[in-house]
Each structure stands twice: as C-alpha cells, then as structure tokens.
N, C-alpha and C positions, 0 to 999 in steps of 0.2 A: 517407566516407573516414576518417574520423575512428576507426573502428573498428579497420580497418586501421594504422594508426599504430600503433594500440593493442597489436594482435598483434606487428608489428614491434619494437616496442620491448622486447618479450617479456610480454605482456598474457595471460592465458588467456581464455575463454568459455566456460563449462561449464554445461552441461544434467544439471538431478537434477528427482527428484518432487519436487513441494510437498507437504511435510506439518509436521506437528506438529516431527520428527525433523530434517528441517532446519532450520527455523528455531532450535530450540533448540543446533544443531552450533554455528553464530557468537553467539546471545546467550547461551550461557553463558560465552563465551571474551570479554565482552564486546565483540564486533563489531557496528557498529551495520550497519542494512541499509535501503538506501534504496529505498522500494518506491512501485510505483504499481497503482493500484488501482480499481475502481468506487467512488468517493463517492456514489454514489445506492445502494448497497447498504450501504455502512457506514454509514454514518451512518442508514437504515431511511427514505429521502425519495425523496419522488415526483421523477419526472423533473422535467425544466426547460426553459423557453423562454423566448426574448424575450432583452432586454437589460435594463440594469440599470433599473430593479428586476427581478429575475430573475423569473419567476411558476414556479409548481410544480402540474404538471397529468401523472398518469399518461398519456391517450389525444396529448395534443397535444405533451407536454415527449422530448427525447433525454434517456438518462442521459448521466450525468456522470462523465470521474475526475478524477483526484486524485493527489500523492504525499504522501507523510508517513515516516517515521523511524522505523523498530522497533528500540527503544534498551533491551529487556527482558523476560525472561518469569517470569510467576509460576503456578509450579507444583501451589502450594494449589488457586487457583482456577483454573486452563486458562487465563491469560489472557498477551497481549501488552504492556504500555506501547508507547503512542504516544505520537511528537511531531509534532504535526501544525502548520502552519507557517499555516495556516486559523485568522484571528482569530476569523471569524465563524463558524467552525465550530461544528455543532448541541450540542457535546459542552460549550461555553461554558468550556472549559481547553484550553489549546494539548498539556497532557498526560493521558491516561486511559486506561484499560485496557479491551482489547476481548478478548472471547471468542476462544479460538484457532481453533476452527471458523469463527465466523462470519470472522475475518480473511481467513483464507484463501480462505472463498469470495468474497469482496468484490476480492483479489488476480486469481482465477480469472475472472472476472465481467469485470473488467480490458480485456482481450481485446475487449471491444464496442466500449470507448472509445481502442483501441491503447494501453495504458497498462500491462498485466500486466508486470510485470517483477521482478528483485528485483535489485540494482546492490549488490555489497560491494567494497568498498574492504580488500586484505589484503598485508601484507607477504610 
C-alpha cells in the first residue's frame, strides 16, 4: 500500500536498462542511489547457513543480499564507491570501490534474494 500513497502523492516508478549509462545519469549529478543487491556475489562468498555464527558452504549455504549506497563513480578505473552500512563486511571499510561490471551483476543476481532494485530519492 505504501506504493500506492506513493504515486498518489505524485511519486513516479520508472523502468530503464541497467547499465554503466544509468548509473553514471544520477552519480555524476551527485544523486546518491540505494540499491540492493546479491552479497554473496559482491563481495566474491560462498553461500550461508545456519545462525549466528553464520557458516559458508557453496552446496548446503542460500545466498545472500544486501543493500548498500552508490555515492560515486570513478571513471579512470570503471569503478563505483560504496557505502555499505555492513561492519563486518569482507571489504573491512564501510567505503570502497567496486568494478562497475561486477556491481552490476551482483544488483542483477539480486533477483534470487528479492533484493534487485535501485531506489533514488530526486526532487
């Protein structure tokens, strides 16, 4: 329901390809974009099971997602800045930069764990 409000109040929803070319549309305008995503593919980790302590086993583990904060892109090297809101995250910086390929597929990938999305917040 919550959506709905959303168009009501005059909200849009708008469907585009993912690629390189959009995300760089709002990070060069600095818009930051809140995305969700496979973390068993970003981050390059075996699936997971169990509770805490979590164990990591391809055959027995589901993946996993995630959201984190695309707050950048740097163009030298194909990459995104991340902020990822994951202490423990493998990356041991709550900020760093991913491959703009792999991000994407890790967004794409998304979709296993209902998590694909990208949410921009724009006046």
């Amino acid at each position: 329901l919550a959506y709905i409000q959303f168009l009501e109040k005059g909200g849009k929803i708008t469907y585009k390809t993912l690629n390189k070319s959009l995300l760089q549309s709002y990070l060069h305008k600095d818009i930051p974009i809140l995305t969700g995503l496979s973390a068993t593919y970003l981050y390059n980790e075996k699936r997971e099971y169990g509770e805490e302590p979590v164990m990591y086993d391809d055959v027995k583990g589901q993946p996993s997602g995630h959201f984190v904060v695309l707050s950048g892109i740097n163009h030298e090297i194909d990459s995104v800045m991340v902020s990822d809101p994951l202490h423990s995250n493998p990356f041991e910086t709550q900020n760093y930069s991913v491959d703009v390929d792999h991000l994407i597929c890790a967004i794409l990938l998304g979709v296993i764990t209902y998590d694909a999305n990208l949410l921009i917040i724009n006046k």
